[in-house]
C-alpha positions as CSV (number, residue, x, y, z in Angstrom):
1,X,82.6,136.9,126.9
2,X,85.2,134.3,126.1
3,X,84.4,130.5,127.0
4,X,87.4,129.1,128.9
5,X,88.8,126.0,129.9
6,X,91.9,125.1,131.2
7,X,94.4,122.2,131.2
8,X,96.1,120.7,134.4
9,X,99.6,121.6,134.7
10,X,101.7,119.3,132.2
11,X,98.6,118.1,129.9
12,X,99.0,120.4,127.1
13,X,101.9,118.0,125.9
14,X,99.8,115.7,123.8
15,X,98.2,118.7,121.8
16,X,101.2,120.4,121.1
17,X,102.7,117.6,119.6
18,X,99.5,117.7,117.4
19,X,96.5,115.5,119.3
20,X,93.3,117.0,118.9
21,X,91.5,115.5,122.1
22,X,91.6,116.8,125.7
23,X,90.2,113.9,128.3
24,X,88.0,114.8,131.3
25,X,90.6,114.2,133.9
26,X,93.0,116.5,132.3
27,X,90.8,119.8,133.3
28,X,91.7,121.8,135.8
29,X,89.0,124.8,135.5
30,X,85.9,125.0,133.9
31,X,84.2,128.4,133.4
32,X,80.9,128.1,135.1
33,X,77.3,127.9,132.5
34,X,79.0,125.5,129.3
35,X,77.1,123.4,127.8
36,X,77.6,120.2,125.8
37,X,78.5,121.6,122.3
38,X,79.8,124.9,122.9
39,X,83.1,126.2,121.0
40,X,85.2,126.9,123.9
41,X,89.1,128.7,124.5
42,X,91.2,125.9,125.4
43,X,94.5,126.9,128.1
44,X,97.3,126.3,129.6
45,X,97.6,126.2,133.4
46,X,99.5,129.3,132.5
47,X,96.6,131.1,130.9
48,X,98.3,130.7,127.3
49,X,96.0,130.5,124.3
50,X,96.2,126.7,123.0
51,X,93.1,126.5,120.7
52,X,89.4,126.2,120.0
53,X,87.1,123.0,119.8
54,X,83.8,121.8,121.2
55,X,83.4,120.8,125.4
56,X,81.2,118.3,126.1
57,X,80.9,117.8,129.5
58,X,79.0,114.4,129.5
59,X,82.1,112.9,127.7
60,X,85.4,111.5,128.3
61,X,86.4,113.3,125.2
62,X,86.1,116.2,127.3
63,X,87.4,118.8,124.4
64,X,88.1,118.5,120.9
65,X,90.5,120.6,119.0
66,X,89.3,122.7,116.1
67,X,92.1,125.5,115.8
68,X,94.8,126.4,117.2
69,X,94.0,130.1,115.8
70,X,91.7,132.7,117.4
71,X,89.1,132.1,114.7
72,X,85.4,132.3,114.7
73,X,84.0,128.7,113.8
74,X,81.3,129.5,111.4
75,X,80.3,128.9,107.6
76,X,83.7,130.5,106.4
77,X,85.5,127.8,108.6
78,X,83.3,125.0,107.2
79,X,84.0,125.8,103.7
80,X,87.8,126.3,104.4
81,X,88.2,123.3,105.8
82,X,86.0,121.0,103.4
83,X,88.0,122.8,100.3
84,X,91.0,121.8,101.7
85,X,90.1,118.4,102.0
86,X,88.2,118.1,98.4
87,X,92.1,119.4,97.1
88,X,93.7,116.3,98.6
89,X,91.3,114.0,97.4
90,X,91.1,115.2,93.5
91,X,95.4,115.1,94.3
92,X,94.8,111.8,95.2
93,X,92.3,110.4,92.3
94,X,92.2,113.3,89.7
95,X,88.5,112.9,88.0
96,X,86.8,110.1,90.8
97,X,83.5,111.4,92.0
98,X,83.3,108.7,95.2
99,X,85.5,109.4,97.8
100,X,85.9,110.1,101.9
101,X,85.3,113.9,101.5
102,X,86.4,114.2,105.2
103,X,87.8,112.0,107.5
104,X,87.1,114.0,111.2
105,X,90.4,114.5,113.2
106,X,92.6,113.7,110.0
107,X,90.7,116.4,108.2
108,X,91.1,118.7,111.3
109,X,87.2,118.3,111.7
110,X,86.7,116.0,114.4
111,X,83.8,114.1,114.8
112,X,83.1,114.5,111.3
113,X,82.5,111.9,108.2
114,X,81.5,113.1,104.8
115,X,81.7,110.5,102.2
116,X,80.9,111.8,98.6
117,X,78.9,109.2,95.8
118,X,78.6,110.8,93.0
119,X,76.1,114.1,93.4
120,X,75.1,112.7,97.0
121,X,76.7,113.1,100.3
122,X,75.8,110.9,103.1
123,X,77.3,112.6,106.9
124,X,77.6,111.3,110.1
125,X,78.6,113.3,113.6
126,X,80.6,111.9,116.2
127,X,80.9,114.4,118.3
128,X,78.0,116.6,120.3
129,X,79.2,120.1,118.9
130,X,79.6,118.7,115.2
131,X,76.1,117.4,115.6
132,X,74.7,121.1,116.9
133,X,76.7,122.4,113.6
134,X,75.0,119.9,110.7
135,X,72.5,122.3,109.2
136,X,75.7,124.5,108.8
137,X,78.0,122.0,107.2
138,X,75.2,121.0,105.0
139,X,74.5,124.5,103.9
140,X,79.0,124.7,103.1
141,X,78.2,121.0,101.3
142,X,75.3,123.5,99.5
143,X,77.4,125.9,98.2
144,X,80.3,124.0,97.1
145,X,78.7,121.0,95.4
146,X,75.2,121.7,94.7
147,X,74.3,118.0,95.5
148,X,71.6,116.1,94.3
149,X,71.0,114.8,98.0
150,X,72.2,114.5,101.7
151,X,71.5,111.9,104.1
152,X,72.4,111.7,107.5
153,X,73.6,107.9,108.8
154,X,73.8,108.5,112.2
155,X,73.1,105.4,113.4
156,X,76.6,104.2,115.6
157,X,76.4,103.2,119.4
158,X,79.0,105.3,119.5
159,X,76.8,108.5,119.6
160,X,75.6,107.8,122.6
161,X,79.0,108.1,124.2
162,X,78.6,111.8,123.5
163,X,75.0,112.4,124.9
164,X,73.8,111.5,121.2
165,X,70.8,109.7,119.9
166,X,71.0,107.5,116.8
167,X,69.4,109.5,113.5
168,X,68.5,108.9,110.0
169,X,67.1,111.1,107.5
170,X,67.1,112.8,104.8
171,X,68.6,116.3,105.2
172,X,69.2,118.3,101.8
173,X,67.1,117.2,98.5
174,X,66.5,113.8,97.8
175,X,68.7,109.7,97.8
176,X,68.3,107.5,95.2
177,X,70.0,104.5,94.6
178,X,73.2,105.7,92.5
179,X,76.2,103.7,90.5
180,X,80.0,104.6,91.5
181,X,83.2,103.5,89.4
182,X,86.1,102.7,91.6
183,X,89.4,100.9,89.9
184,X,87.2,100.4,86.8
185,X,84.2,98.7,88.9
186,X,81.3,100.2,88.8
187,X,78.9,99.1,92.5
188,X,75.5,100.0,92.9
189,X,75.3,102.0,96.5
190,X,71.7,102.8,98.6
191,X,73.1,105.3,100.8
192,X,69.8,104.9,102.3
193,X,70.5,101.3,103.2
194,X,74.0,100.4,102.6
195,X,76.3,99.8,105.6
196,X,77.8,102.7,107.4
197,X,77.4,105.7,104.9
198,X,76.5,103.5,101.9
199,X,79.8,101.5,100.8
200,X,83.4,100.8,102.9
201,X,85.9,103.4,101.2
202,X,88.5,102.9,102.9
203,X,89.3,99.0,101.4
204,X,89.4,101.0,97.8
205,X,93.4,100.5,97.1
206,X,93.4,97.3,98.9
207,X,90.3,96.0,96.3
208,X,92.7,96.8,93.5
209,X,96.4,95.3,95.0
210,X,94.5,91.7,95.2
211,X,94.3,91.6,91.4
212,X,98.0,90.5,90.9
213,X,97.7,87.9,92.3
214,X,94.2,85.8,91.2
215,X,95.3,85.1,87.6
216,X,93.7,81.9,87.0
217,X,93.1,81.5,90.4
218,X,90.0,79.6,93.0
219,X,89.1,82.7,95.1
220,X,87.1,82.6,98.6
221,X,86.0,86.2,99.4
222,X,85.2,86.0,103.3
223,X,82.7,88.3,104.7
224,X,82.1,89.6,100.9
225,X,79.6,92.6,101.7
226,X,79.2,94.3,98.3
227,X,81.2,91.8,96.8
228,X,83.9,94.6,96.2
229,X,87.4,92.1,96.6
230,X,85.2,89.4,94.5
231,X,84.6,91.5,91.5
232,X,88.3,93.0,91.4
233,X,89.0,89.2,91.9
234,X,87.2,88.5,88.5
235,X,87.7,91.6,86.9
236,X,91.6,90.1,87.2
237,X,91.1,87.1,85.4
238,X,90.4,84.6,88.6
239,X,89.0,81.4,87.2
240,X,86.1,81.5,89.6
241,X,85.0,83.1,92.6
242,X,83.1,82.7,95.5
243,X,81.7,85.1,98.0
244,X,79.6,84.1,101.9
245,X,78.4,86.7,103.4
246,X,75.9,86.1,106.8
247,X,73.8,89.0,105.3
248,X,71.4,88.1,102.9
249,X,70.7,92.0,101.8
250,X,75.0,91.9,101.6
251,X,74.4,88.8,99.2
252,X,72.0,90.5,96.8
253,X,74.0,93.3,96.6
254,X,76.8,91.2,95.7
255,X,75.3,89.3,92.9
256,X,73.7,92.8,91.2
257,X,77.5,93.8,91.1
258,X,78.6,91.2,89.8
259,X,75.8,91.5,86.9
260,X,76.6,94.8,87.0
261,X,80.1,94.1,85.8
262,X,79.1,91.5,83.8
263,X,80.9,89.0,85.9
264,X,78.1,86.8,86.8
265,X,79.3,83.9,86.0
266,X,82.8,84.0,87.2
267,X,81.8,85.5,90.9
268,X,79.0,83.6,92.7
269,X,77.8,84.4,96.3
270,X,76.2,82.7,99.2
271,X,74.6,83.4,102.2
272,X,76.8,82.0,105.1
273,X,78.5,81.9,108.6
274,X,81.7,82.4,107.7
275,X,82.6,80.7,110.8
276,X,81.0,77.7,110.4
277,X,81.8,77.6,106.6
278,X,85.7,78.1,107.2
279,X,85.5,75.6,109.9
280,X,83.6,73.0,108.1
281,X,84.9,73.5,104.3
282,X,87.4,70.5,102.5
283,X,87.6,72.6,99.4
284,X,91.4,74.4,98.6
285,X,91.6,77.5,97.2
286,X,94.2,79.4,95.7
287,X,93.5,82.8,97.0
288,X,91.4,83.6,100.3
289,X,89.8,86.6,101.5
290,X,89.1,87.5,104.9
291,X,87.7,91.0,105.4
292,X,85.6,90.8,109.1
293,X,83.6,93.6,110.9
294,X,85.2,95.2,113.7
295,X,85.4,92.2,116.5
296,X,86.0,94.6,119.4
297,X,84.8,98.1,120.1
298,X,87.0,98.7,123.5
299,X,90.0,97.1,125.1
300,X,87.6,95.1,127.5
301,X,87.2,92.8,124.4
302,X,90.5,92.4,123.1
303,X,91.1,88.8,124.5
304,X,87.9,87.6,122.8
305,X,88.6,89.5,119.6
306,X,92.1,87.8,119.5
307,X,90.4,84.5,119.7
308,X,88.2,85.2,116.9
309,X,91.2,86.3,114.3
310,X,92.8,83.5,115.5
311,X,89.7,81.0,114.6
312,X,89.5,82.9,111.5
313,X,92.6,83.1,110.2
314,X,93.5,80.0,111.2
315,X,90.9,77.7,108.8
316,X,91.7,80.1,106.2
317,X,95.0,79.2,106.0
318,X,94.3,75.3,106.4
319,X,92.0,75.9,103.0
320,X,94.7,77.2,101.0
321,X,96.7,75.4,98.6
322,X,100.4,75.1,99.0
323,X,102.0,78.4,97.5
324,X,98.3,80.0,98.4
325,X,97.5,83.7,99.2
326,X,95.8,84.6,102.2
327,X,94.6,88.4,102.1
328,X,93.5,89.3,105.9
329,X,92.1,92.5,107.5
330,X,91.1,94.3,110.7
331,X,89.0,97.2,111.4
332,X,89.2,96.9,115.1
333,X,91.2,100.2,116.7
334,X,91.7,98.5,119.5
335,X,93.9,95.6,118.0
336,X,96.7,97.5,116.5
337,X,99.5,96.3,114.1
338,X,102.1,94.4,116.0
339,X,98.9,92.7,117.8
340,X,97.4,91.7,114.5
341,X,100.2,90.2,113.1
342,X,101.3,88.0,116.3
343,X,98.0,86.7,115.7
344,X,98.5,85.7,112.3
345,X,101.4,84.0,112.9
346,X,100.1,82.1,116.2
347,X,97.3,81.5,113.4
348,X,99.8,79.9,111.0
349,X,101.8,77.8,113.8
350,X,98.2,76.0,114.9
351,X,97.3,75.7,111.0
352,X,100.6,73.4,110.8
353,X,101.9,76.2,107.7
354,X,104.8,78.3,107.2
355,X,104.0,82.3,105.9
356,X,105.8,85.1,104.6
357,X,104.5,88.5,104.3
358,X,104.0,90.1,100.8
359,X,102.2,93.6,101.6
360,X,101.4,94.9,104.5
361,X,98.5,98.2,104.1
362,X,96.4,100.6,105.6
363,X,93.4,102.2,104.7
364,X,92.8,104.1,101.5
365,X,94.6,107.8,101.1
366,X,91.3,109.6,101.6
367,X,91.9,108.5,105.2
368,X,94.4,110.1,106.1
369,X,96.8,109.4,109.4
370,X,97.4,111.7,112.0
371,X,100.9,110.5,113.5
372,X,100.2,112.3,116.7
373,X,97.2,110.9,117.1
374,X,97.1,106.8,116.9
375,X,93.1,106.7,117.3
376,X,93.4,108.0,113.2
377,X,94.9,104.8,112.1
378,X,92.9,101.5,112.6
379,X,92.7,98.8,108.7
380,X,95.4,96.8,109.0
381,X,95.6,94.6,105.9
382,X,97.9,92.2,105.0
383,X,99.2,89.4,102.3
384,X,100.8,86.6,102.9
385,X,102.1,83.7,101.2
386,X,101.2,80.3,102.4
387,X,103.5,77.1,102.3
């Protein structure tokens, strides 16, 4: 017996134009017995056939779209699906062996991450049905790859928005620490240990567009993590660099890079508020580097994230030399473009400086936008000239 819900009259708009979520509120009917996970029929007031996707019925994301065939979700799917995205992503770096495998709704598998390191995978599920479906996805990840290792990093807050608890383990053979080459860098990842699934993809391009401009340069690399805009910073020829970081594991990892690419003593790396260091620091530099954490996981902190940016961006721009590059990011979905750079102008006005925009990016190609679907597009990263 078919599994059916059905939209309100005038809500199948947004899919059609190629969303993939259905909200709680826009449900009319509901068969009777689904539960959290199930691949349902999703349909028009009408009755007309609109899809398939997972209900969850403890979520706002009431229904997530899958297909918009009459297909039967199972291995064959899976391993459609991830082929399709492994094309685009050997299209998009020929012979790289790190990369975001699958980027959920952009991949047309929502509520999914895959990111690939090498012969490891590590996954994480978003969404209740793609979590009932992960011994099935890592069976397609099985077949396809023959990996060395897959580990699930299910640790976000954001599971439990779903009905999820937090989770991480060791699903498919064995992690090890392993060494990946992006843009001629090679980083050491734990995918056991790293943040998120072991190392932030999605900065890749954005690593590499800094280089043209640290030639000789005095870098500060702002919430440095892996020390992944440092090294392509030295790797360019900057006259020195240095990295804060207020983790002290984010440090380490830094400075084996760094050794790593031989580039010890160009790129140096401290354990600091970046905060308090941009606020209190008399030294200029030529180039600086701000690349935060998310400030603001819903609109209810928006005004407070604005603030930070602004504080932020701000003292970076008052430690830059005249004719000085500032490189700024955000993560945070919730402040989109046009928001993100009114604050880096206000942030220019109070720093007494005049900018002008030199590049203005997005996240690496292996994440992929959906135009229909805004929640798909969140780095904003930008370079400016200060004077």
């Amino acid at each position: 017996m078919k599994k059916i819900i059905k939209l309100k009259k005038g809500e199948d708009k947004r899919i059609l134009l190629g969303h993939l979520w259905v909200f709680s509120n826009e449900i009319q009917e509901i068969q009777s017995g689904l539960q959290a996970g199930d691949v349902v029929d999703l349909r028009k007031n009408s009755g007309e056939f609109l899809g398939k996707g997972f209900y969850n019925p403890n979520s706002l994301i009431a229904f997530r779209l899958l297909t918009t065939q009459d297909e039967d979700i199972d291995f064959q799917f899976y391993k459609s699906r991830i082929e399709k995205s492994l094309a685009l992503r050997k299209k998009l770096f020929d012979n790289a062996e790190s990369f975001r495998l699958v980027y959920g709704e952009s991949d047309f598998l929502p509520g999914l991450i895959i990111d690939k390191y090498n012969d490891y995978f590590s996954v994480q599920t978003f969404s209740y049905g793609m979590d009932k479906h992960i011994t099935l996805i890592c069976d397609v990840l099985e077949s396809i790859f023959k990996p060395a290792g897959i580990i699930r990093r299910d640790e976000s807050p954001l599971r439990s928005l779903e009905g999820l608890t937090e989770i991480k383990e060791v699903v498919q053979g064995k992690i090890d620490p392993t060494i990946i080459t992006e843009n001629e860098i090679k980083y050491q990842v734990d995918l056991s240990e790293g943040q998120k699934t072991g190392f932030f993809m999605d900065q890749r391009e954005n690593r590499s567009a800094i280089r043209r401009y640290v030639k000789n340069a005095k870098v500060l690399d702002c919430f440095c993590n892996d020390g992944g805009f440092a090294l392509n910073a030295g790797f360019a020829g900057a006259a020195n660099v240095f990295g804060i970081d207020i983790s002290e594991s984010a440090v380490k990892r830094a400075q084996q890079n760094a050794e790593l690419n031989q580039l010890a003593d160009v790129c140096k790396f401290q354990k600091s508020d970046v905060f308090d260091f941009l606020k209190s620091t008399d030294k200029k530099y030529d180039v600086v580097i701000l690349d935060p954490p998310s400030f603001t996981k819903s609109k209810k902190t928006i005004t407070t994230a604005k603030l930070g940016y602004k504080q932020i961006n701000s003292n970076a721009i008052r430690s830059l030399n005249s004719g000085g590059i500032l490189a700024t990011a955000s993560c945070s979905h919730h402040i989109d473009e046009a928001l993100f750079m009114e604050v880096i102008i206000k942030s220019a006005k109070e720093a007494g400086k005049k900018i002008r925009l030199l590049e203005w990016r997005g996240a690496s190609p292996d994440h992929p936008v959906l135009p229909a679907m805004p929640e798909t597009k969140y780095l904003k990263f930008g370079i400016f000239e200060v004077f």
